[in-house]
C-alpha positions as CSV (number, residue, x, y, z in Angstrom):
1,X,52.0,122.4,-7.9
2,X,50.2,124.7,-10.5
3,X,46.5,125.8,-10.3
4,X,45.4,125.3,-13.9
5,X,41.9,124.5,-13.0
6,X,39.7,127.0,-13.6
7,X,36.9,126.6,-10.4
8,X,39.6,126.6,-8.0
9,X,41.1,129.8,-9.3
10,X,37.3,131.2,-9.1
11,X,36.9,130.2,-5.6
12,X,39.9,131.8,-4.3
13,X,39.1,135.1,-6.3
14,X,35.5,135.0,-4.7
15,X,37.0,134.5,-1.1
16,X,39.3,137.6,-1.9
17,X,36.4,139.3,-2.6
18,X,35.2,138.3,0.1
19,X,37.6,139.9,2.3
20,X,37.5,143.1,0.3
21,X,34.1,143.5,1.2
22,X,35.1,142.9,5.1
23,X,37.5,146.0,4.6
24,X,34.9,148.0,3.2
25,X,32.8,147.1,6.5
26,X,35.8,147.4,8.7
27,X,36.1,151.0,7.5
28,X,32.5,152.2,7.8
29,X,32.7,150.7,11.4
30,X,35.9,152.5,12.1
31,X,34.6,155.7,10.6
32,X,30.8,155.5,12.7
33,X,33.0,154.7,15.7
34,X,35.1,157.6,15.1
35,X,38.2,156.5,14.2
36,X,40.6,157.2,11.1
37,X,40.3,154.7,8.3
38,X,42.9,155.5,6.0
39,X,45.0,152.4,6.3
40,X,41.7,150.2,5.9
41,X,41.4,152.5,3.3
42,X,44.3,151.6,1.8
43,X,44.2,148.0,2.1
44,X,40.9,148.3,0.1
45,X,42.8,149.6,-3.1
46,X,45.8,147.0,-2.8
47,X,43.0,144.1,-2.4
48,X,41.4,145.6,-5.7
49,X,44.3,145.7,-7.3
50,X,45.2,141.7,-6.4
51,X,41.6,141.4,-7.3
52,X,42.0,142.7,-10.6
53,X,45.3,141.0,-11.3
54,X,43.5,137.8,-10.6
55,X,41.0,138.3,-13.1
56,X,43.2,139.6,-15.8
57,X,45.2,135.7,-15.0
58,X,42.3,133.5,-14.9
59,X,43.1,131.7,-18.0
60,X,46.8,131.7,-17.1
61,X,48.5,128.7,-14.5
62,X,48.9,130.2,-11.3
63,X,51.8,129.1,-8.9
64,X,50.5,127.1,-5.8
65,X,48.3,124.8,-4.2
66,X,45.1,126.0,-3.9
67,X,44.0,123.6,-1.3
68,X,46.3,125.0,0.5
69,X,46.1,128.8,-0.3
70,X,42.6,128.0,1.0
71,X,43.4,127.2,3.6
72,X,45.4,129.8,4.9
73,X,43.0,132.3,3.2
74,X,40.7,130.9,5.6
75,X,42.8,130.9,8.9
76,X,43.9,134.3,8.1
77,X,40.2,135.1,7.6
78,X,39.3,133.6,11.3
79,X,42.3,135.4,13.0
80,X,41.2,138.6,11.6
81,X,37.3,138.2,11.8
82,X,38.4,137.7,15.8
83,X,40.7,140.6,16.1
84,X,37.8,142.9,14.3
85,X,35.7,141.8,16.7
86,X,37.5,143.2,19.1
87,X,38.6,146.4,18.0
88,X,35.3,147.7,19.9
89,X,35.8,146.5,23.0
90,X,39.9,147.7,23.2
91,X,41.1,150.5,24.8
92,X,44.3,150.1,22.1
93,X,42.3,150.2,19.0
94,X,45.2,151.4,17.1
95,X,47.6,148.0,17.9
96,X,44.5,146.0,17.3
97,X,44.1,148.0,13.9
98,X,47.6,146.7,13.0
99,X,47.6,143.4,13.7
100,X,44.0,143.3,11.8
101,X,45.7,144.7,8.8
102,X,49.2,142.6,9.0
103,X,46.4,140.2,8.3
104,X,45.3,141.5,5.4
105,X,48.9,142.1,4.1
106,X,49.7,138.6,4.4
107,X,46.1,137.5,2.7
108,X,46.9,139.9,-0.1
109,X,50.8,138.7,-0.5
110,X,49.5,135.3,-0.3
111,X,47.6,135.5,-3.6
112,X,49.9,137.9,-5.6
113,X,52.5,135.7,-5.1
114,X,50.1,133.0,-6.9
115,X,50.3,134.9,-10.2
């Protein structure tokens, strides 16, 4: 099914920009806790770049169902939120890093692949 509709498109650009501002917080978190933050880092600039890809198509059809993409956008969102949340209380921040940002990666893959 084809997103054509122009509101849907906008809501699942906002929730991505959403989640780049989480990264942004993530990072300043890791960084006052002090930790590296280069692969947060680095998710930041590939969600800005899905970001700005999604702009430059919002007049085009995107690929998907955007109830759908929703909804995963929104379980991936949960998972991660709860994983964050517990980077500070981990002793193994780094493995709880990873599978916070294997989050991200799929989030990001989810909507490039919309375009």
């Amino acid at each position: 099914m084809a997103i054509s509709a122009f509101d849907k498109k906008l809501e699942i650009l906002s929730f991505v920009i959403f989640l780049h501002g989480k990264l942004i917080r993530l990072a300043l978190v890791l960084e006052q806790m002090g930790e590296d933050s280069a692969r947060v880092r680095e998710r930041e600039a590939k969600a800005l770049q899905a970001i700005d890809a999604m702009r430059a198509a919002m007049l085009t059809t995107w690929s998907g169902n955007a109830k759908s993409v929703m909804r995963d956008l929104r379980a991936i969102n949960a998972d991660a939120q709860r994983r964050v949340r517990e980077l500070e209380d981990t002793v193994d921040r780094v493995g709880k890093l990873t599978s916070v940002l294997e989050r991200i990666d799929k989030a990001i893959a989810l909507v490039r692949n919309l375009l």
